[in-house]
Structures are given as structure tokens and as C-alpha cells.
Phi, psi and omega in degrees: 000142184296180145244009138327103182265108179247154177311331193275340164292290199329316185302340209258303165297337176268341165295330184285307155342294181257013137302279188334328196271327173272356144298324176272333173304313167280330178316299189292350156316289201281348191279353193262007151229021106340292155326308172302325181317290176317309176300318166294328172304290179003282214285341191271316154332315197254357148289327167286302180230110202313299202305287198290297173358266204295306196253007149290296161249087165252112179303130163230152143318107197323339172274355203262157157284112188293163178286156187269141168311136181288151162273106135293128184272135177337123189298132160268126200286121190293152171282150175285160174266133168264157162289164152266144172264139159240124201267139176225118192290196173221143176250169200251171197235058176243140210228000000 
């Protein structure tokens, strides 16, 4: 390998360079209006759906407990018709 440094590595390397730095750069620009974007798709999500919203996306804490599912009370059920068991001995014939 050379130990030869020429302008044109230098030129090459410092371009790459100050690519990278301008990929984080727009990252950090666009993500916090990105972000704004997103929230608003949200909010407009959890106006259309009331229900699902609200006990789906929620943050919650690695320390929190989940919440337990509400007890939907039981549909009333018709009664089934049961059979009778009937049961039949034999009687023994001893006098």
C-alpha cells in the first residue's frame, strides 16, 4: 500500500463525509414533521373510530399493569329443552 495522499482521496473522502452529515441532517429536520403528519392521520383515525381507538393505542408504561377486559354480560340464552334420563331397574322376584 501506497503512503501517497493525493488531493483527489482527500476531495473524495471529505464528500462522503459531508454526505453523511447531510442524511442526519435532513433526518432531523423531516422527522419532527413527519411526526406532526402522523399525529394528525391519528387524530382523524380515532375520530372515525370511537370505539377501537381509545383501549388500542394507548402508551402505556413497562411498569403499568394492563387493564383487564370489561365483563360483557352474558346474551339471554333460551332454554334448551333437556331430555329425562330415565332410569330402569329390573326387580328381582325374591319372597
Amino acid at each position: 500500500m501506497n503512503g501517497n495522499v493525493d488531493a483527489d482521496m482527500i476531495l473524495r473522502f471529505g464528500l462522503k463525509c459531508l454526505g453523511i452529515f447531510v442524511i442526519i441532517f435532513l433526518l432531523a429536520v423531516l422527522t419532527p414533521w413527519m411526526a406532526k403528519h402522523v399525529d394528525e392521520w391519528i387524530a382523524k383515525y380515532r375520530e372515525s373510530h370511537p370505539a377501537k381507538s381509545r383501549e388500542n393505542y394507548g402508551i402505556r408504561s413497562i411498569y403499568e399493569l394492563p387493564s383487564e377486559p370489561e365483563q360483557k354480560p352474558a346474551p339471554p340464552q333460551e332454554h334448551a329443552k333437556k331430555k329425562a334420563v330415565v332410569s330402569v331397574r329390573k326387580k328381582s322376584d325374591k319372597k
